[in-house]
N, C-alpha and C positions, 0 to 999 in steps of 0.2 A: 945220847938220850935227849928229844926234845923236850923243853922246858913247858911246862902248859900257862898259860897267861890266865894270871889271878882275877877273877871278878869281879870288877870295879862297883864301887855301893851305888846306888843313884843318892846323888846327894841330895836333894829334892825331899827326899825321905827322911830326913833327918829335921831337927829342930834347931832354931838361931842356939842355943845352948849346946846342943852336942856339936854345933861346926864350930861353936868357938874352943870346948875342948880340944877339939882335934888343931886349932889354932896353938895352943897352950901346952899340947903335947908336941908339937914340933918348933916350939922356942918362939911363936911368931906374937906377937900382938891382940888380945882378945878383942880387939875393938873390929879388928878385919871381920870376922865375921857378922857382923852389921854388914857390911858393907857389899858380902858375899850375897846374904839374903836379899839385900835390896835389888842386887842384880839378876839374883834366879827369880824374884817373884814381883816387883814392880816394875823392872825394866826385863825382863821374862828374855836375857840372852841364852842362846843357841850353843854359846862356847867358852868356853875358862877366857880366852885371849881377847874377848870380848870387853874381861872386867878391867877396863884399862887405869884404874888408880890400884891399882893389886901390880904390888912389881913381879915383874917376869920367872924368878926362881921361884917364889909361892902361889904362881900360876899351875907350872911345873909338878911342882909339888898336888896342888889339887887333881893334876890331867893324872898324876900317879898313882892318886889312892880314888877317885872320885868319876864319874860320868854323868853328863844329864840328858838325862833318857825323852829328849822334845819329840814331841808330833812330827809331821812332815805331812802339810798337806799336797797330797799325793794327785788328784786330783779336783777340780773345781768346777761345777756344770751350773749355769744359768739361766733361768728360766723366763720366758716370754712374760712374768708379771713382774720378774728383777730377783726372784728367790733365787740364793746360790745355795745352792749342795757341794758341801765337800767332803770327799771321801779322805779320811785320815790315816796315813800307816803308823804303827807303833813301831815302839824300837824292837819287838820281836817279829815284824813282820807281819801283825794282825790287822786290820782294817775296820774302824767305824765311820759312822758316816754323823754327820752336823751341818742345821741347815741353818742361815741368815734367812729371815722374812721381814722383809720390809714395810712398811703403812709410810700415810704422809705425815703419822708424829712420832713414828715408833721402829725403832732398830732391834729384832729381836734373834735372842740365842735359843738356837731349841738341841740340844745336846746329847749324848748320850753316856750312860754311866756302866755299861758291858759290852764286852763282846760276844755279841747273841743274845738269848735270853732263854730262860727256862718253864717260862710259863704256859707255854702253849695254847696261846688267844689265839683261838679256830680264823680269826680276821684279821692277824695282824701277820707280813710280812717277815718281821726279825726272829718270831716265833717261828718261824721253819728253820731258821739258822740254831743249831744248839750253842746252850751256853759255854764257850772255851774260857772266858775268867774275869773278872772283875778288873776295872778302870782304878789306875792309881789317880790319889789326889791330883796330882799334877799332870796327867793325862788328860784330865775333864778341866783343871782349868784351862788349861793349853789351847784347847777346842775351844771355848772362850775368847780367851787374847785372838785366835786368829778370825774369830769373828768381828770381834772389837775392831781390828785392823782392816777386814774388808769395809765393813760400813762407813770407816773414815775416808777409807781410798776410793771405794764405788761412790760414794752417796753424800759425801764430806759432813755425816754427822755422825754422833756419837753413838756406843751399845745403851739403849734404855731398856733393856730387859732380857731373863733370862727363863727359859723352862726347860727344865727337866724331865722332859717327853720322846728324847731319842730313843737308839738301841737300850735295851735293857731294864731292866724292875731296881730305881734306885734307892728302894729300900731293902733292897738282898744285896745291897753294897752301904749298908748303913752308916761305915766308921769313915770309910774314904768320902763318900756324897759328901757327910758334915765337915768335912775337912776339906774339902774343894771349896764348899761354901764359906768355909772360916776364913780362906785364903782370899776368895771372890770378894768379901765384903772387909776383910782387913786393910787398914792404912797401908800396912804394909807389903800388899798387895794390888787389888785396884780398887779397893774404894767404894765398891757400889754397893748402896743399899738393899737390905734384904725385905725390905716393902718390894723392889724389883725382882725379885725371886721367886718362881712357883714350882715347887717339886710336886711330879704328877706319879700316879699310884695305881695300881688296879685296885690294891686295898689288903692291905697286910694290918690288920687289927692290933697284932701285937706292937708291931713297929711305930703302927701311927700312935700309939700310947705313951711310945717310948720316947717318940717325937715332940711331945706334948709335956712330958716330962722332964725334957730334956730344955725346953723354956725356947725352941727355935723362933726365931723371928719371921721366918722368909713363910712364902702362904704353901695352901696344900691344895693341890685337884685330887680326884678320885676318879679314873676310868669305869663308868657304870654300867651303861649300856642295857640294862632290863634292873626294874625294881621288881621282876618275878623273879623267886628261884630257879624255876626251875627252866626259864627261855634265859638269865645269865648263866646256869650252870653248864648249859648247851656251849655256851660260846667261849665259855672264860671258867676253863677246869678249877682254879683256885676258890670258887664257889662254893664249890660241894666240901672244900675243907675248912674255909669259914665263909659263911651263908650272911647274907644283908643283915639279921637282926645283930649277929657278930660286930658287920662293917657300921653299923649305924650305932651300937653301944659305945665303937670307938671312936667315932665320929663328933657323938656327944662328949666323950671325956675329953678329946682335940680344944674342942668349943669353950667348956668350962673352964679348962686352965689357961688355953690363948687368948679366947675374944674372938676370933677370926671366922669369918665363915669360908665353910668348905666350897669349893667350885666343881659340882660334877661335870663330868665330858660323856657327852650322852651322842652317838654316833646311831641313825633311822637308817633301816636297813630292809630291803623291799620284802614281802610276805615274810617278815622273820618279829620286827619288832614294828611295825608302820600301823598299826590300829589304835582305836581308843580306848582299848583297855590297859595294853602298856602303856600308854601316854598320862592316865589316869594313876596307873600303877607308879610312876613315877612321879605326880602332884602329890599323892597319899606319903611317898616314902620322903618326900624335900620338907613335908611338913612335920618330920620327925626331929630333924639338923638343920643346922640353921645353914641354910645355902643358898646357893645362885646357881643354874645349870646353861653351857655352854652347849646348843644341837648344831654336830659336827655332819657336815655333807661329808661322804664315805668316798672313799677312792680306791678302785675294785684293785686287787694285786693278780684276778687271773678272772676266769669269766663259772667259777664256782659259784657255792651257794650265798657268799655276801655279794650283793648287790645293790647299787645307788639306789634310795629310795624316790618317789616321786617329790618336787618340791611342797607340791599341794598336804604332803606327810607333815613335811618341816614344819610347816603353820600350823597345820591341826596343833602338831604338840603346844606350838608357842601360845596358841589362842588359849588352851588349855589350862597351862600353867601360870599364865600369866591371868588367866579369871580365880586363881586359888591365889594371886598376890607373891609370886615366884619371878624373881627376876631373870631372867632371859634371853639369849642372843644367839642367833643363826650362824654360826659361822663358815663361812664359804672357804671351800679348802685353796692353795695355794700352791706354785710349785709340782702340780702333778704332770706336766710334760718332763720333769727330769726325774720322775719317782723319789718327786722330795716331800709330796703331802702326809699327812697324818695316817697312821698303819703302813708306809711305804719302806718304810729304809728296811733294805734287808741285801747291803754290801754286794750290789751287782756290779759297780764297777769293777 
């Protein structure tokens, strides 16, 4: 009779408390596990034999009851503006993608918190990939840290920012995102401020409440894309089951209890949203919540019905918005020679 081999925890999963139990239940030292923690999550090793003030039997001992289930960045592609895309394997063998995008003051992480997604944004690439399961905490910081580490090696400067704009809706990953985040911004982790932080949304009403309830620090975008119903319900099915007065009631409550203004991501899309009635439609709707809107150049995933709108669109809106007292900014996509721009990742390597 073959023996079957017991399923080791990811330790990762566990709390500085339960690892020091498990210290305490095998006669060891409760202070080791400080010491554990400090190496899975500030110095983020790879392997038990890595923790080298841990002596060698309660190594052992860990490699016996424990595993840590790291990334492996799988591959790494570079793009003619300095954007790397890297495609991530998990320890089951699933694939996300995370991209570094560069400026000449700013190192940023743009991440993802699933594999796939379920939302089904008519425009967005991952949205053809169905969702197979939610990113554990330390899968999404991990993508992180190996960001942090390219930017030091390519660029010799530090990560200054992070969004939460990859694969997936990370608020249908509510409990892990705040907890990747607790990690991201703890001492005992890496330390960066959650002023550097922007978790981006299509817009889950209930969740951004709960977000706001929940006293987070880090900022919030909202994927907009039409302040009509019924040309965003077109694009973006979760519309039609909570509608803008929805996203805008919860918007307001975000407001009131943070301080913080919302940042919509508003993507001009040729004969779909490129007039001035949307464009109007959306000064009527910023002057509901207190915001700032970001108009993103589009990056086609095939030669369908989204397509790159004219620049001459861009301005219109901005002229627009910014004569109703809306602050404003063009953003020029990046990375799209390695399908690493905005709506792109959708795991072709």
């Amino acid at each position: 009779m073959i023996a079957t081999e017991v399923k080791k925890r990811d330790i990762r999963q566990l709390t500085q408390d339960e690892i020091k139990d498990f210290f305490v239940s095998i006669g060891e030292k409760p202070f080791r596990a400080k010491q554990v923690y400090e190496w899975l999550w500030k110095k983020s090793v790879k392997d038990f034999d890595q923790m080298t003030n841990i002596s060698l039997p309660t190594r052992e001992k860990l490699k016996e009851h424990f595993a840590i289930n790291h990334i492996k960045v799988d591959e790494m592609q570079r793009s003619s503006d300095g954007t790397i895309k890297n495609a991530v394997k998990l320890h089951d063998g699933l694939v996300v993608e995370s991209v570094l995008i560069p400026t000449d003051t700013r190192i940023t992480a743009c991440i993802s918190s699933q594999v796939g997604c379920s939302l089904d944004c008519n425009f967005c690439a991952t949205a053809r990939l169905k969702r197979m399961r939610n990113l554990n905490p330390d899968e999404i910081y991990d993508q992180v840290v190996a960001i942090k580490e390219e930017g030091e090696h390519y660029f010799n400067r530090p990560l200054t920012n992070i969004v939460y704009m990859g694969m997936g809706e990370p608020l249908l990953n509510y409990k892990n995102v705040l907890k990747s985040i607790e990690m991201i911004t703890s001492p005992e982790g890496l330390g960066m401020s959650p002023k550097r932080i922007t978790l981006s949304t299509v817009g889950v009403p209930k969740m951004i409440k709960q977000l706001a309830d929940d006293e987070v620090k880090f900022n919030l975008a909202v994927s907009l894309h039409s302040a009509i119903d019924e040309s965003r319900s077109r694009m973006m099915p979760i519309n039609e089951r909570s509608n803008l007065a929805e996203l805008a009631d919860s918007l307001q409550y975000w407001y009131q209890k943070t301080k913080r203004k919302i940042t919509f991501e508003y993507v001009v899309w040729r004969n779909i949203n490129d007039d001035e009635k949307h464009a109007k439609a959306l000064a009527k709707y910023c002057g509901k919540v207190a915001s700032k809107v970001n108009i993103i150049e589009y990056n086609p995933i095939d030669d369908g019905e989204f397509q790159q709108a004219d620049p001459a669109k861009l301005d219109m809106y901005k002229r627009i918005l910014e004569e109703k007292g809306i602050i404003v900014n063009v953003r020029r996509s990046r990375g799209k020679d390695i399908d690493a721009a905005c709506g792109q990742l959708a795991n072709k390597s």
